[in-house]
N, C-alpha and C positions, 0 to 999 in steps of 0.2 A: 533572465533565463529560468528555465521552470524543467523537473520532470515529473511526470506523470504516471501511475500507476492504479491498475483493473483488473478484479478476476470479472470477465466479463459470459460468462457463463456460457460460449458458445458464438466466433462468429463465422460459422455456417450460418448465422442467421442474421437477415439481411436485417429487421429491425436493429441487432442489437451495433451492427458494422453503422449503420445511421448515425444512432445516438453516441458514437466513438467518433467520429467524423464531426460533428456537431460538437462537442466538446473541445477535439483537437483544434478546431477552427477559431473558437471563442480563446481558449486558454495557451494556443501555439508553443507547448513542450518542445524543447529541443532532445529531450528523448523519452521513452512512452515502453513503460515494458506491461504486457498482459498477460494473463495466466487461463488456465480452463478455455483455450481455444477451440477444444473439442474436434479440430481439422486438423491436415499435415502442416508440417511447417513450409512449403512449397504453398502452401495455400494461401496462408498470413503472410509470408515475401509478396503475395501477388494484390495485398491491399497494401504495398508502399505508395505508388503513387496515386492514388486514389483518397489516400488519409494524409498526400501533404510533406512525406517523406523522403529522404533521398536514399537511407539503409534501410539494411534490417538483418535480422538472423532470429530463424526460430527452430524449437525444438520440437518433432511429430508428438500428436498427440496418441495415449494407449487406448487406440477405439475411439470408446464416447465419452474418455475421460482424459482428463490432461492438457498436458500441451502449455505451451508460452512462447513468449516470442520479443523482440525487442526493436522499437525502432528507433531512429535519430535524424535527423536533421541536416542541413548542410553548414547550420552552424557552427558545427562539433566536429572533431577528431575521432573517431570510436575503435579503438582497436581490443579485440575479439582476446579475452587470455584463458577462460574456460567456461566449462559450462556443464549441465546434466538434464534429466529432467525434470529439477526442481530448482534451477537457477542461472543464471546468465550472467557473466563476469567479466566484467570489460574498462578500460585504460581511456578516460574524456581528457581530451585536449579542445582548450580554447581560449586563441591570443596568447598569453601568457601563462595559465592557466593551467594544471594537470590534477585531475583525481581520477577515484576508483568507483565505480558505480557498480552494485547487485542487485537484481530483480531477484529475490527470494521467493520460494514457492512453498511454504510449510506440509508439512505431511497434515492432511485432510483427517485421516483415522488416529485414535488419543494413542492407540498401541506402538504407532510406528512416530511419534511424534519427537520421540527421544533421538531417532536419528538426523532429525532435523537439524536438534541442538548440535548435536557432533558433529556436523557438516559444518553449520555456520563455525564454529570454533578450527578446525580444517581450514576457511578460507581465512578467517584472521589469520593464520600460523605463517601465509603466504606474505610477503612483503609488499608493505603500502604505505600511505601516508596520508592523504587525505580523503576520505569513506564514506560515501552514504550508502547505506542499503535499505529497500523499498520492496513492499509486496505484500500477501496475506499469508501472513504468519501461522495461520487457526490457531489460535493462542489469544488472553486477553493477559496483561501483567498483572491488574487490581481486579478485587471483588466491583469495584465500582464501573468497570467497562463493559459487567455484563449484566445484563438483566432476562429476567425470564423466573419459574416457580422455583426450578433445580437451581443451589447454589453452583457457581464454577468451583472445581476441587482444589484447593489451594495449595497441592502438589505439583499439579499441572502447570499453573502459573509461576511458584518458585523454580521449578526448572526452565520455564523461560527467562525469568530476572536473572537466574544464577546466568544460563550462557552470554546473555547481555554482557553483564557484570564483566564476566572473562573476558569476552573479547572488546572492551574499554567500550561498548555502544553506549547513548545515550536518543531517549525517546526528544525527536524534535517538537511533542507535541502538534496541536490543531485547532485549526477554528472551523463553524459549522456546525453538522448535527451530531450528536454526540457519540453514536455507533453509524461504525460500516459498515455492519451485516446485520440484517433483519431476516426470519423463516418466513416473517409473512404470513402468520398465522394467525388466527383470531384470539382474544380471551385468556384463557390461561395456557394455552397454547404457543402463545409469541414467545418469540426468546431473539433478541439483540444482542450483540456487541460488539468490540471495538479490534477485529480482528485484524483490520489494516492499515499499516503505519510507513511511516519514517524512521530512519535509525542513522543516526550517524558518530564517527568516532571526535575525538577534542581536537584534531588537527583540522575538520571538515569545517569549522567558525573562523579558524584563521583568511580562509578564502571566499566565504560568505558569512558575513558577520552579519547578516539579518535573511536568516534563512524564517521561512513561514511556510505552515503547513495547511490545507485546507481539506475539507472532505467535501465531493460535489454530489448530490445525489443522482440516482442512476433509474427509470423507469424500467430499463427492460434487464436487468441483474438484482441478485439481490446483495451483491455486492456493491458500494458508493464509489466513488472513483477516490483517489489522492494526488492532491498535488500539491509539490513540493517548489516553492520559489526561492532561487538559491538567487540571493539580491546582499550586494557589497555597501548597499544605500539603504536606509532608510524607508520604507515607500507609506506616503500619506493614508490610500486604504486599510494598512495594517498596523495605524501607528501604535495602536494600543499591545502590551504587551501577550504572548498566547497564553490562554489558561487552561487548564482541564476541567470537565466538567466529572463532580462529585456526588452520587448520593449513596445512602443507605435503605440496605434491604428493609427496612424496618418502614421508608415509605409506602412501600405498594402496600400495605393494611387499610394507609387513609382511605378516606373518602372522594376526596380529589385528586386522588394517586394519576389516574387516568387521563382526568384534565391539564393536569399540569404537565405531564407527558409531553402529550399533544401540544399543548402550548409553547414548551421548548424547541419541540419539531419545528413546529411551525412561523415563533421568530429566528430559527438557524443559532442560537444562543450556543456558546464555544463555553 
């Protein structure tokens, strides 16, 4: 079983409703929550069957901005316990089975990014037991998940590790390319990082003791997709343990800063 998670920048747009279908098909999430839908939430209910699904519940987007939504499977259990417009919070049952799943949606602007944290710490306070929560954060935790000329302020990122902290998360790690978010910009302009993740609490391995996380990349977002394989076995394509990938600022000076880049891009090196 797998879920899946996308700010997919928009699907009013039929390209990017495509390659979410394409993806859903290959990687069949039993539940898939996306962010930046840019449409009502009447609109995203009405790519259930079309994307494979049998629920869903989404949140109106404000204008040309916002929005998420969530869907699941017939696999699953899914019952609905709250929600806003920055996240979706819901009860998975399956066979045996019960946890807590959150589609997380971080405050986009650095100003308002602190109420993020007070949110997520608000939903911990609620009573659970086994947790994963999933989404784009706009946060990186280490200097090393971001890249670009501007360092990331290392304010920013200790007030994300702090609210982790609090609410007992722990990064499920990844494999694949080493950020989620790219601007897409040329030269000294680019600026990456690893703004989307997995999060889960110590009770969330008691139930999937070989969880793995992957990042897939995305042509029409400039966000990558995640996805999360919550697996009680072993599985032979992941036998190797996850790593994170590491460098220092102090590379991009080389010479070969660029190529080796690129080179990591391009063997998908975790």
């Amino acid at each position: 079983m797998s879920t899946l998670s996308w700010n997919c920048r928009g699907l009013g747009n039929p390209w990017s409703v495509q390659e979410l279908r394409k993806v859903v098909k290959k990687e069949g999430p039993a539940l898939l929550f996306v962010m930046e839908t840019k449409i009502k939430g009447k609109k995203v209910e009405e790519l259930k069957t079309s994307l494979g699904f049998s629920g869903c519940f989404a949140v109106d987007s404000d204008g040309l901005s916002g929005g998420i939504g969530l869907f699941w499977s017939r696999d699953v259990d899914v019952t609905l316990q709250n929600y806003s417009i920055a996240h979706i919070d819901v009860t998975v049952k399956q066979e045996n089975k019960e946890w807590r799943f959150t589609g997380f949606y971080g405050a986009p602007r650095v100003e308002n990014r602190h109420h993020s944290w007070c949110f997520l710490r608000t939903l911990f306070a609620l009573p659970h037991q086994a947790w994963i929560c999933m989404g784009d954060f706009n946060e990186t935790l280490y200097a090393e998940e971001h890249f670009g000329t501007n360092a990331r302020p290392e304010s920013q990122m200790r007030a994300f590790r702090e609210a982790m902290e609090e609410c007992s998360l722990q990064d499920l790690g990844w494999r694949g390319v080493p950020f989620t978010w790219d601007n897409r910009q040329s030269g000294a302009a680019n600026v990456k990082a690893r703004l989307d993740r997995a999060l889960a609490n110590a009770a969330f391995p008691n139930l999937f003791q070989f969880t793995m996380v992957k990042h897939i990349s995305s042509a029409e977002s400039d966000h990558h997709f995640v996805l999360a394989e919550l697996r009680t076995h072993a599985a032979n394509k992941w036998s190797r343990a996850a790593r994170s990938f590491r460098y220092e600022n102090v590379w991009q000076s080389h010479a070969q800063y660029d190529e080796l880049v690129r080179s990591i891009w391009m063997s998908g090196a975790g």
